[in-house]
N, C-alpha and C positions, 0 to 999 in steps of 0.2 A: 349496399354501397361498397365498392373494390377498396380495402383496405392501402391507405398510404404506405409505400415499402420505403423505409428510412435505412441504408446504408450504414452501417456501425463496426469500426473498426477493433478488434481486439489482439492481445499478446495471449498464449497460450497455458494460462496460467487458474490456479481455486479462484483465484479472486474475482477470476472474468463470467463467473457464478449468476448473478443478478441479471446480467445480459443473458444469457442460457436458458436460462428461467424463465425469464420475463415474455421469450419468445416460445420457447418447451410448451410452457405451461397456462399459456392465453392471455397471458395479464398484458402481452403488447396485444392480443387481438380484441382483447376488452376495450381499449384506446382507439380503436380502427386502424390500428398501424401492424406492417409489417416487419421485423430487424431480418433485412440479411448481413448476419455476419460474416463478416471477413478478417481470416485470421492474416497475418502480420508477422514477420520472421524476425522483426529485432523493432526496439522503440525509435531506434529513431524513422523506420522507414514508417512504421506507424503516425507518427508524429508530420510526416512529407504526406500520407495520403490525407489527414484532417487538414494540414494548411494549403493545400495545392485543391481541396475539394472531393478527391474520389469517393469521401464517406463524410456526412452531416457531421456526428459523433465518435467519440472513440472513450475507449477503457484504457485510461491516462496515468502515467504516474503523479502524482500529487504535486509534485517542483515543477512540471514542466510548465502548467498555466502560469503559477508564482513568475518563474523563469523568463518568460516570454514579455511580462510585465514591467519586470527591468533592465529589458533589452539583452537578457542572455541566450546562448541558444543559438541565433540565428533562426529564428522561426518565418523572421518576416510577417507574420502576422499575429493580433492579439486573440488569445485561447482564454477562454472561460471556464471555472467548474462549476455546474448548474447543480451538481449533489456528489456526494461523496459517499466510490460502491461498494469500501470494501475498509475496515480497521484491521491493521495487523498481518499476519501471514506470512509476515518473512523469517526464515531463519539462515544463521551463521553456521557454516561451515568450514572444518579442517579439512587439510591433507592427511591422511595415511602418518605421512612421516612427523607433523606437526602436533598430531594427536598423541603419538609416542613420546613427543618432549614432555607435553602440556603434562601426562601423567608423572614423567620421571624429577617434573618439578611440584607435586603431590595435588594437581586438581581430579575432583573425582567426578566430571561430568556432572554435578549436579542437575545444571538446563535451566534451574532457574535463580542465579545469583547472576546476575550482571557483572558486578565490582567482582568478584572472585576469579568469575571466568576469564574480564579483561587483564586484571594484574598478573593472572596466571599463562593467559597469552603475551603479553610484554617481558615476563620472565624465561620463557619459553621459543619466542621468535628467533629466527637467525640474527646472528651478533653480525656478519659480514657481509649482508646487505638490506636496502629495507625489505620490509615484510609486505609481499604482493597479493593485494585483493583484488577479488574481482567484484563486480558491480555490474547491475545490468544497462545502467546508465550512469550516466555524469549529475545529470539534474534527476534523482530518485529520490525517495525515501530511503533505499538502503543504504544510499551513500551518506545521507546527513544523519541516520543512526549511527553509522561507522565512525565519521568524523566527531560526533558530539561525544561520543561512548568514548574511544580511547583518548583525544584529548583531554576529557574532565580527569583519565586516569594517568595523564604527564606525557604520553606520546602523538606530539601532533600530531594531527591529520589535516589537509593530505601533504603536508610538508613531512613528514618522518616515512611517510610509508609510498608505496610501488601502486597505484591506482590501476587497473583496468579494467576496459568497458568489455562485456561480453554478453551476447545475446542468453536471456533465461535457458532457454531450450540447449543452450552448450557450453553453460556453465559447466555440467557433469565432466561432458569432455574437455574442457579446460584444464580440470584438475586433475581428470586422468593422463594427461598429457605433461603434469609435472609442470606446467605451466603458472600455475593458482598455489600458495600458501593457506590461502583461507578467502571466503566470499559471505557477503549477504545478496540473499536471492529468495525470490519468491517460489512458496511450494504449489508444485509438486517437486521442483528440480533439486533442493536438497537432500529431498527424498530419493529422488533418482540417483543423486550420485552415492548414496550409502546402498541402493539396491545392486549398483556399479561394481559396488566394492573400491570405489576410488579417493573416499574422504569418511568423514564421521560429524555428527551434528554436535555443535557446543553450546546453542543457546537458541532461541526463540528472540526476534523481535522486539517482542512487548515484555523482554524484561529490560530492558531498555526505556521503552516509554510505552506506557502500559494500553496508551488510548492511539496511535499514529494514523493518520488519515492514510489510506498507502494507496490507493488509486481509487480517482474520480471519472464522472462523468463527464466528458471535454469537448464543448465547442467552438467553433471559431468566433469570435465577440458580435462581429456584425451578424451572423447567419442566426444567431440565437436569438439577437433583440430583434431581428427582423423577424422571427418566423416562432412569434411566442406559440403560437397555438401548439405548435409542431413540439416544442420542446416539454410543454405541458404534458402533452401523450406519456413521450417517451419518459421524461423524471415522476410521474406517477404510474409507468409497468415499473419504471427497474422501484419505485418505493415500494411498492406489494408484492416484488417478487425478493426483496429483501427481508421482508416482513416473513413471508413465506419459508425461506432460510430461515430463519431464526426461531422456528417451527421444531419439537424434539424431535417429529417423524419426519421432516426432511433430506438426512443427512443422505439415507440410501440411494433414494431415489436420485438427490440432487447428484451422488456421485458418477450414478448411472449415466448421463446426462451426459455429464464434463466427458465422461469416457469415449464418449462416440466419435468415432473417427473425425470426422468433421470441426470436432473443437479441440481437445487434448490428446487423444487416440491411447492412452495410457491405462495402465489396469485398473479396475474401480478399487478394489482393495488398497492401493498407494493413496489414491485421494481420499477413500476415506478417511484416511490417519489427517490430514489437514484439515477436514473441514469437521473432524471429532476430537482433534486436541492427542491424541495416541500417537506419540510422534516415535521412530523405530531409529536410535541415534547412531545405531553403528551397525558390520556386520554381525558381529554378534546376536543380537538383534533383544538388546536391551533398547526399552522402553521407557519413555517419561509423557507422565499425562498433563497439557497444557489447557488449563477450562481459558476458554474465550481467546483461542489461538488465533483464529481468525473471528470477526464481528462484520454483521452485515445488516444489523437494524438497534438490538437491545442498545441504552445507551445513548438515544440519537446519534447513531452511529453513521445514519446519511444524510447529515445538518451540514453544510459548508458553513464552518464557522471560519470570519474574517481573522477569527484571532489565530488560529492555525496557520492559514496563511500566511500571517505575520510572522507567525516562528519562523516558517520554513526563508520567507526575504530574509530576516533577521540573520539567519545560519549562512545565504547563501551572499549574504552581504561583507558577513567578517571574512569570507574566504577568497572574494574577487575584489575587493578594497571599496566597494560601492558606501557611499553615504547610508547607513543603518536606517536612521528613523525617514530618510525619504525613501527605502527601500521597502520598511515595515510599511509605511502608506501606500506605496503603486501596489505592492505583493496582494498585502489585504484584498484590496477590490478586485485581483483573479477568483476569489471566493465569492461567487453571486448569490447568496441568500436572499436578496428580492428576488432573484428569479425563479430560485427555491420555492421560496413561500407563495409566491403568485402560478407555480404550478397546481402546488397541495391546497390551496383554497378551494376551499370549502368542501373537502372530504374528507374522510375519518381520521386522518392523520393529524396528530398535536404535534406544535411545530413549538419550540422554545421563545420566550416574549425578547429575546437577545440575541444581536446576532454575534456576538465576542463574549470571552469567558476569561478566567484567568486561567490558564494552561500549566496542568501541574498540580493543581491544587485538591482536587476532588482525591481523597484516600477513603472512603468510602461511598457507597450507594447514597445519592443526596436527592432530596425533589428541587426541583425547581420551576420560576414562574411559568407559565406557556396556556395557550389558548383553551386547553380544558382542565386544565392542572391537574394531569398525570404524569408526568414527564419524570424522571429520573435519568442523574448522568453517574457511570461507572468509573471508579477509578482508572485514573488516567496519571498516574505520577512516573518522574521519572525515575531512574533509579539512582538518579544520586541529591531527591528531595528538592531539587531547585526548583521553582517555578519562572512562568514567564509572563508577565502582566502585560500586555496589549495598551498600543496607544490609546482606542477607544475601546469601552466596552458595552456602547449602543446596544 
């Protein structure tokens, strides 16, 4: 039988991992299907080829389905995330000149304190105008780390500070260009820009919020529920090629991969630092090791949980004036876990007996219910202990 070749859009980034793989390493030809991938030069044009058709799928940032859900965006059509490919992976970035403050008001790069790092960048930012990030999008995970992070520490966001959208791939040169203050951005490009010489890394992600869904699997709503069999394939390659990642002897191999001109073209030694937690934060080339910098299975890591969803309307509600708890309801149901779990039926994978959680709450390694009762979830807290309890938690 000629295997189905499914179309799957990606940004060129570790996280776009599971797709890689899934196609690398046979777990889409286990399915019958074939991924040609198509890399993508910035999100939003990513975001035009899933809604306009040119690709079924795409490796999504995690707001944009939420996004679409309560009319933000301009998508024009409604996006789905059928799983979730990728926990984690971003990190924050200085300038050159910003790293110089940040020391001479006594922070000493830790990497991983949150609250220190931020108070010490608020103390440390220019007095004479705001403090300009970059972002790889408007509706990301990096942006609503940024905004939840320095507001809970007294400096609005995005009302205090200088927002700008810039494509992953030119972040580096954003900054090089004196353009950029500071960024969150998806590795390998933090990395690049410290290989650059053009900034320094001051934190990880996930000392933020230790569990962040950072991109999904994303289809267009009707194409999905129209063409379940299709999406079944594809959400059980990228689940075992997830699973696969999260393998100790994957890391080499998987970096090998990403390297290939065709998807990242970048040295394999750069990614391995992302997807081994060795992160290299400045030229100097001091080092801080980050265990589960990036997550691509442990944890139910690719569960689309509704309650996540929720956060993210939730964040993207107080900031566009939208009605909150009608926002927390549309956002949710961008998180398809029926469509999840009616892929993964009846294969080896245990799927949680919920499909919301309280978000924030797990500080240590917990079990919980789920279909063969193995399941355990990883902390997922955020760094300044709040949590977020979910309208339903079905």
């Amino acid at each position: 039988m000629t295997p189905q070749v499914l179309n799957v859009g990606f940004i060129p980034l570790v996280d776009a991992a599971p797709l890689v793989v899934a196609q690398e390493m046979g777990f889409a030809a286990e399915e019958g299907i074939t991924l040609d991938l198509q890399r993508a030069p910035s999100w939003s044009s990513l975001r035009d080829m899933l809604v306009f058709g040119r690709v079924e799928a795409a490796h999504m940032l995690s707001p944009v389905p939420v996004a679409s859900a309560l009319g933000l965006g301009g998508t024009g059509a409604a996006l789905s995330a059928v799983s979730v490919l990728s926990v984690n992976g971003n990190v924050i970035g200085v300038s050159n000149a910003l790293a110089e403050r940040l020391r001479a008001v006594g922070h000493d790069f830790a990497f991983d304190d949150a609250r220190a790092a931020g108070e010490a960048l608020i103390r440390a930012k220019p007095q004479d105008r705001p403090l300009r990030l970059g972002v790889p999008f408007p509706f990301s995970m990096h942006a609503e780390l940024l905004y939840y992070w320095l507001s809970a520490l007294g400096l609005p966001a995005p009302q205090g500070v200088s927002i700008h959208t810039v494509p992953p791939p030119l972040m580096a040169d954003a900054m090089a260009a004196g353009e950029l203050d500071a960024f969150c951005v998806g590795e390998p490009w933090g990395s690049i820009t410290v290989e650059n010489g053009a900034g320094e890394l001051l934190l990880p992600g996930r000392a933020i919020w230790q569990m962040a869904p950072e991109k999904v699997l994303a289809m267009r709503t009707d194409w999905a529920e129209r063409e379940g069999a299709l999406v079944g394939r594809l959400v059980r390659a990228c689940w075992r090629a997830g699973r696969w990642l999260a393998e100790p002897g994957a890391r080499d191999l998987a970096a090998e991969l990403l390297s290939r001109p065709e998807y990242l073209n970048l040295p394999v030694e750069v990614l391995e630092r992302s997807l081994s937690g060795r992160m290299v934060i400045n030229g100097r080339g001091d080092t801080r090791a980050v265990p589960g910098f990036v997550g691509f299975h442990r944890g139910c890591a690719s569960f689309p949980w509704r309650s996540q969803a929720e956060w993210i309307a939730h964040q993207l509600a107080a900031r566009t004036g939208l009605d909150r708890d009608a926002a927390a309801r549309a956002g949710a149901q961008a998180f398809r876990s029926d469509l999840h779990r009616a892929a993964l039926s009846g294969t080896e994978a245990d799927l949680p007996g919920a499909s919301s959680k309280i978000e924030g709450a797990v500080t240590g390694e917990t079990s919980i219910a789920s279909a063969a009762g193995h399941l355990s979830l990883i902390p997922d807290s955020f760094f300044d202990s709040r949590v977020f309890e979910p309208s339903s938690q079905e």
